[in-house]
DONU-682662 format. One line per 8 residues: number of its first residue (from 1); their letters; for each residue x, y, z of C-alpha. Coordinates in steps of 0.1 Angstrom, whole numbers, plus 5000, padded with zeros to 4 digits. Layout:
// residues N
NUM> A> X/Y/Z; ...
This chain:
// residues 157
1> XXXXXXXX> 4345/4860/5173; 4346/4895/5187; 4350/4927/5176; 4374/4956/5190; 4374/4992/5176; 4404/5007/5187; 4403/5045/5193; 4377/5056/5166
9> XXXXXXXX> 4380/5091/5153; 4350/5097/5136; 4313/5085/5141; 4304/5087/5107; 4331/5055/5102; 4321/5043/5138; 4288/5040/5127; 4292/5023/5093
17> XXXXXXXX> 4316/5002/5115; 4284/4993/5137; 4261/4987/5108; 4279/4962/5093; 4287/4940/5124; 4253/4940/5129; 4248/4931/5092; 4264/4906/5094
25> XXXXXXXX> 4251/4893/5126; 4272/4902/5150; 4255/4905/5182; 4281/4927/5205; 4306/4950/5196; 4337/4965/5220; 4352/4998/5218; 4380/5015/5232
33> XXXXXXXX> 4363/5055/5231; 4393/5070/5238; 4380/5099/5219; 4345/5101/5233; 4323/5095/5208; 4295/5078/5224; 4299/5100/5250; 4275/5134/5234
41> XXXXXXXX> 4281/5168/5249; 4261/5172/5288; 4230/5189/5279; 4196/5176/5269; 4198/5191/5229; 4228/5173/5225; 4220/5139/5240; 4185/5139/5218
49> XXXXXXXX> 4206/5146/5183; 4235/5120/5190; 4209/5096/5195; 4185/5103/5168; 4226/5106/5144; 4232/5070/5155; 4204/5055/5146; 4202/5075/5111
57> XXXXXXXX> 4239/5066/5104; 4238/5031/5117; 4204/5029/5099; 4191/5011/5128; 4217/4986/5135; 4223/5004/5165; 4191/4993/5186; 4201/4953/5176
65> XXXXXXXX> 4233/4955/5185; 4251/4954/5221; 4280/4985/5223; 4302/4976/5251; 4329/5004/5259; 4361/4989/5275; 4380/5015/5298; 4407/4994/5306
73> XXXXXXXX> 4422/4982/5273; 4454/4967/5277; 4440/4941/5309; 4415/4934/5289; 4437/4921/5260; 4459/4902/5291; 4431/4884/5299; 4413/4875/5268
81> XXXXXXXX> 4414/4838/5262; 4414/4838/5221; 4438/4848/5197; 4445/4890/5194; 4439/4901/5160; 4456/4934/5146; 4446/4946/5117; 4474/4971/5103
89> XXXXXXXX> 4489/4991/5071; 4519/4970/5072; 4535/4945/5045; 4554/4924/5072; 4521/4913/5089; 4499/4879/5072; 4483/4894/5041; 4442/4888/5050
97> XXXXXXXX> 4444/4862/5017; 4465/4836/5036; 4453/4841/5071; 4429/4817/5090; 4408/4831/5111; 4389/4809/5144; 4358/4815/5162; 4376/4829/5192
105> XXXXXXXX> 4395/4854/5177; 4393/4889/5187; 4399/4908/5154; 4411/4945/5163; 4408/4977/5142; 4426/5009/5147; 4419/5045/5147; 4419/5059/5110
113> XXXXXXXX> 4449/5078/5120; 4472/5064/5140; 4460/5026/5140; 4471/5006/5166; 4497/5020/5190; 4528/5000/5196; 4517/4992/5231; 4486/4975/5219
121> XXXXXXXX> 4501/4958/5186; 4528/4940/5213; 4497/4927/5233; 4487/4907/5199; 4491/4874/5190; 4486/4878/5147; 4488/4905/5124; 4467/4911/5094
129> XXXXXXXX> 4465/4936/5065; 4451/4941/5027; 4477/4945/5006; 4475/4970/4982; 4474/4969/4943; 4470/5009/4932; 4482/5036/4942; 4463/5050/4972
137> XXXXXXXX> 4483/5041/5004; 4451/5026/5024; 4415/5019/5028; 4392/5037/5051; 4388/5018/5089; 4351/5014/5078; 4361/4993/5043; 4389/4970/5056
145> XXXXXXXX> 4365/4967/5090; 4339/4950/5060; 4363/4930/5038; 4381/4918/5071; 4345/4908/5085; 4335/4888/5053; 4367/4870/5049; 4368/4862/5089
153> XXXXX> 4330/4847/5091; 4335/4828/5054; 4363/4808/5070; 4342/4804/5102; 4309/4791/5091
């Protein structure tokens, strides 16, 4: 199984999004920084605080984990061999409940905006999301990334 964050906005969810693949054993992550977050400012004060930031808000996961930045997103969803997985806010996708998940899936999380962009979304095979019981329209990237996680490796293992 892989992992693909998808334009993250924030590190603050970037990181609890790192922490918890690598709690849960995850040995490699991908991102898509369109947004330059593990890219810190050019200057020596700068470099020294992101780094000290992610491992505070990763809480260490960061040095046992592999962070692999993709540049060129869409070829690299042409080419992978396993089944795209996009996570959306969207009631026509598979609710998370009746999916099945396989060990070659690539399970895909958008940007806590603007999710996945139609271009991306028509490059996946499956489409996943929580359905919703109250009232608050949806859950923060960093939650659904953890409940998506757990149900995915339950069926796995």
């Amino acid at each position: 199984m892989q992992i693909l964050f998808y334009a993250p906005e924030y590190r603050p969810n970037l990181s609890n999004m790192i922490r918890t693949a690598e709690f849960y054993g995850l040995k490699k992550v991908l991102i898509f920084d369109k947004n330059n977050l593990l890219s810190p400012p050019n200057n020596k004060t700068s470099r020294a605080e992101m780094d000290h930031m992610a491992r505070v808000w990763t809480a260490g996961a960061i040095e046992h984990i592999e962070i692999e930045a993709l540049n060129n997103i869409k070829e690299y969803l042409k080419d992978y061999k396993g089944r795209k997985i996009a996570t959306l806010v969207n009631d026509k996708a598979t609710t998370l409940s009746n999916f099945r998940f396989k060990e070659e899936d690539l399970i895909i999380m958008g940007s806590e905006k603007e999710g996945l962009p139609p271009e991306i979304e028509s490059l996946c095979d499956q489409a996943i999301y929580i359905p919703q019981k109250g009232h608050t329209n949806c859950l923060n990237v960093s939650v659904t990334f953890g409940i998506v996680l757990q149900q995915a490796l339950a069926q796995i293992k």
